[in-house]
N, C-alpha and C positions, 0 to 999 in steps of 0.2 A: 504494500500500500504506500504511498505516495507523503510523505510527512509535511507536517506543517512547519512555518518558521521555527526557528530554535531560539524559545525563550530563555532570559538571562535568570536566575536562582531569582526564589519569591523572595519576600520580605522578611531580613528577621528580625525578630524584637531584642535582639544585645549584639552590639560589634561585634564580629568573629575576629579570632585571634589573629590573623592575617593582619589586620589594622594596627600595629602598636605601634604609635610614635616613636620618634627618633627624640629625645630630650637634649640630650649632649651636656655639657658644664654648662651650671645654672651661670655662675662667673662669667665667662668667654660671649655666652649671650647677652650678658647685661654691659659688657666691655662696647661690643656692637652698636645695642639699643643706645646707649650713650652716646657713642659718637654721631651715630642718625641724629638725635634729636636737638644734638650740637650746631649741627650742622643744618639744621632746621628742614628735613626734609621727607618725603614722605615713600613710602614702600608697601608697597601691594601683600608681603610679604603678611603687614599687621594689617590695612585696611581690609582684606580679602580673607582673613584668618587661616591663613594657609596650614596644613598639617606639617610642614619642613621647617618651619623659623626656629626652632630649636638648632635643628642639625646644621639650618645657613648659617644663621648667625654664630653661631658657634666656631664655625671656619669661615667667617671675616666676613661674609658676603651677603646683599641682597639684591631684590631686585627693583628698581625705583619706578614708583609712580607719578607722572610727570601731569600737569596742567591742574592741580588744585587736589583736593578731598572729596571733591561732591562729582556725582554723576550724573549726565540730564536723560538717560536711561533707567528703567527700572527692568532689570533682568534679574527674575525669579531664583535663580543658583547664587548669585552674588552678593555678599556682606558688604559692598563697598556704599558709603551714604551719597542716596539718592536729591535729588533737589536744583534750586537753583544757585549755578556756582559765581565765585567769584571772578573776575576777569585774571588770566594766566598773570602771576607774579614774573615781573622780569628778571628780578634776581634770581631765581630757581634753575635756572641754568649753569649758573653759578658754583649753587649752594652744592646741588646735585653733581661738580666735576670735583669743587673738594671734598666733599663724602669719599668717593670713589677713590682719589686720590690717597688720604688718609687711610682707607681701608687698603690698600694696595690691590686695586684690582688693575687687570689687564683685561677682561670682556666684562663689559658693564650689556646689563638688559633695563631699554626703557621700555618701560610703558604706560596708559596713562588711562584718566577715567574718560567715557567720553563724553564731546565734546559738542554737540547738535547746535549750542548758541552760536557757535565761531563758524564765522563768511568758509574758514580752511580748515575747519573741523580740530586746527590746531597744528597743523604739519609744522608752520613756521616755529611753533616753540617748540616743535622735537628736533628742526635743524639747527635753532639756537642752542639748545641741552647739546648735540653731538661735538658740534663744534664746540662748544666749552670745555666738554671731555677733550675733546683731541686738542688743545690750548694748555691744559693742565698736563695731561699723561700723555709721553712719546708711547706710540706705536698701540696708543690703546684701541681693542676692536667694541664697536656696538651692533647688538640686535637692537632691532626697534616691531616691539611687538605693539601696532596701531590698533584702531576703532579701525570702521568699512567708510570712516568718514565721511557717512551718505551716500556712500557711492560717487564722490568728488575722484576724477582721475586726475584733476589737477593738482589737488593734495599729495594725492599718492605716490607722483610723478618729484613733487619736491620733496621727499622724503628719499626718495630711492635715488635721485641725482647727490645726496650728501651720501652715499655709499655705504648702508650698513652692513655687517658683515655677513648679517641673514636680517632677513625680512618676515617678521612672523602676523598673520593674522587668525585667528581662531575661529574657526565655525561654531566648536564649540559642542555639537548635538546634532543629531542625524535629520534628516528632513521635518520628517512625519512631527515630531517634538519640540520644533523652533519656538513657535507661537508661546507654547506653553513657557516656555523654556526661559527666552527672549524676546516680548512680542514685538518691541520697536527694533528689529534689525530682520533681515530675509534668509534664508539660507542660499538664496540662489546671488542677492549682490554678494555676499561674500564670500562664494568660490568665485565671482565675477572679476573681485578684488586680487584674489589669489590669481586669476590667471591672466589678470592684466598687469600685476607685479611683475611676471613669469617672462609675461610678450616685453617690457618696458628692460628689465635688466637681468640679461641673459646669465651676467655673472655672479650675480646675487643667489646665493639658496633660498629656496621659498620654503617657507613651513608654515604647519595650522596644527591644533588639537581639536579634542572633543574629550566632551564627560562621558564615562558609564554609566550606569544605575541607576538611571532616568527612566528605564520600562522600553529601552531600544531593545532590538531583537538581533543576533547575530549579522543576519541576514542585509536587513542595515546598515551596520558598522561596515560590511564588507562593501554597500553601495556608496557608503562616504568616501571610503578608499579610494575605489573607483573614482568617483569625481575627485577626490583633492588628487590624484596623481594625473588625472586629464588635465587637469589647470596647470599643473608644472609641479607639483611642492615634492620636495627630494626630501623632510624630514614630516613627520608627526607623534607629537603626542598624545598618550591615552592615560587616563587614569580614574580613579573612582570619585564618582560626586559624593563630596559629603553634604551635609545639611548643616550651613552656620547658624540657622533657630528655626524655632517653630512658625516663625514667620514665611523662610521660605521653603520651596519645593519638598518634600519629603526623598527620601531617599528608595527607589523603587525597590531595588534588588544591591545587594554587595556581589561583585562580582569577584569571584577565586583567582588567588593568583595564576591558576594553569591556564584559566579563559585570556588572561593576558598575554600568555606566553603564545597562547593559539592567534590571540588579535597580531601580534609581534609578527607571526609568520605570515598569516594572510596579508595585513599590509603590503609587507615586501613579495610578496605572489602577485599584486596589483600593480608594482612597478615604483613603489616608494624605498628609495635606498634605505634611511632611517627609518628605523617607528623606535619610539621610545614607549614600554608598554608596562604598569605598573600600576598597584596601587596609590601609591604614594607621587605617580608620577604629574609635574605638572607643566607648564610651557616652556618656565624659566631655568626649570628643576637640572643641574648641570647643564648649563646651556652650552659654557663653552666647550667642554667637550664632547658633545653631539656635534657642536658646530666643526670640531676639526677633523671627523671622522669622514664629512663630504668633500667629493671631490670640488 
């Protein structure tokens, strides 16, 4: 007989043991937190309550969220505050290459909330941020993980002319579950996005992710592939949604680490040289070395 899609594990009522954070030295984290807040600036890392900021910060490193604290999006997965923001601080370009500086990094990842009030959805202050990095730190490399910035190719086009070293945009969640998921952004501009990066700068790697555990079906995951490798994207990440409250989305299914390991091969069966595929896995999550892994 002829099977149906291949559902992802039901719901369970207690984290399974798979999930255990990474703590690392309470110390080495607070050394971190410190210097960020020094340095006056802001990181995805705490606004988005990520499962890793023990393990980053603990080895030096975040990852910075550029154009304010507030988001003019309300996407269902994300802890980040929603509202109307303030106009992009000029200094934060700044602020954001002595952070970096200080913390001794050599692959800095921006990213930022978006940005719907701004004519440029904000490109100009992620070219202002790279350039401030590359002013401060010789030979520093940037990802620049954007918004779909309404689908502005002119945005898009000034961002990838300051050459980041990857170019990351997130789908985020499989067709079928956008709305729900993210009602103000499409899934289809943002493989758009992805693949007009792809046509714009041949030598840039393109990457995106998606969540699990949203009630996508294997089946799915493999048609995501599918389109994010038609668009161009040579890396993606995969990892499991968690739920930051009872406010948002609940979390459908935990999916096992072997279903990962199975998402890891299908991917590269679809023509994706990376997949990054984990629990714990997230956009930023070792970025730079995913990133030196592509050709």
């Amino acid at each position: 007989m002829p099977q149906g899609p291949r559902q992802q594990q039901p719901p369970r009522s207690r984290t399974p043991a798979w999930l255990k954070v990474k703590t690392g030295k309470a110390e080495l984290a607070r050394r971190t937190r410190s210097l960020l807040r020094d340095c006056e600036v802001r990181t995805v890392c705490e606004a988005a309550m990520c499962p890793n900021i023990g393990e980053c910060f603990c080895a030096g490193t975040a990852t910075f969220m550029i154009l304010g604290g507030v988001c003019t999006r309300d996407c269902r997965f994300c802890a980040v505050e929603r509202g109307t923001p303030a106009p992009p601080d000029p200094e934060e370009p700044a602020s954001v290459a002595e952070a970096a500086a200080k913390l001794g990094l050599d692959y800095v990842v921006l990213t930022c909330v978006t940005r719907d009030d701004l004519a440029d959805g904000g490109a100009a202050h992620f070219v202002a941020t790279m350039e401030a990095l590359r002013g401060r730190i010789t030979n520093i490399q940037i990802e620049t993980l954007t918004s779909d910035f309404a689908g502005r190719v002119e945005s898009l086009a000034r961002v990838l002319q300051a050459h980041p070293a990857v170019y990351n945009h997130n789908v985020e969640t499989v067709r079928r579950l956008q709305t729900s998921v993210r009602p103000q952004a499409d899934y289809d501009r943002s493989i758009g996005v992805l693949r007009r990066a792809a046509e714009l700068s041949a030598d840039i790697p393109i990457k995106s992710g998606l969540m699990v555990g949203l009630g996508e079906t294997v089946e799915e995951v493999e048609e995501t592939f599918s389109d994010l490798a038609d668009a161009g994207c040579s890396i993606v990440t995969i990892g499991q949604y968690l739920q930051p409250s009872p406010q948002h989305l609940p979390v459908a299914s935990y999916v096992p680490p072997e279903q990962f390991k199975e998402y890891e091969q299908l991917g590269r069966e679809r023509g994706i040289a990376q997949v990054v595929s984990g629990p714990f896995v997230r956009s930023s999550y070792h970025a730079g070395d995913v990133a030196s892994l592509v050709d």
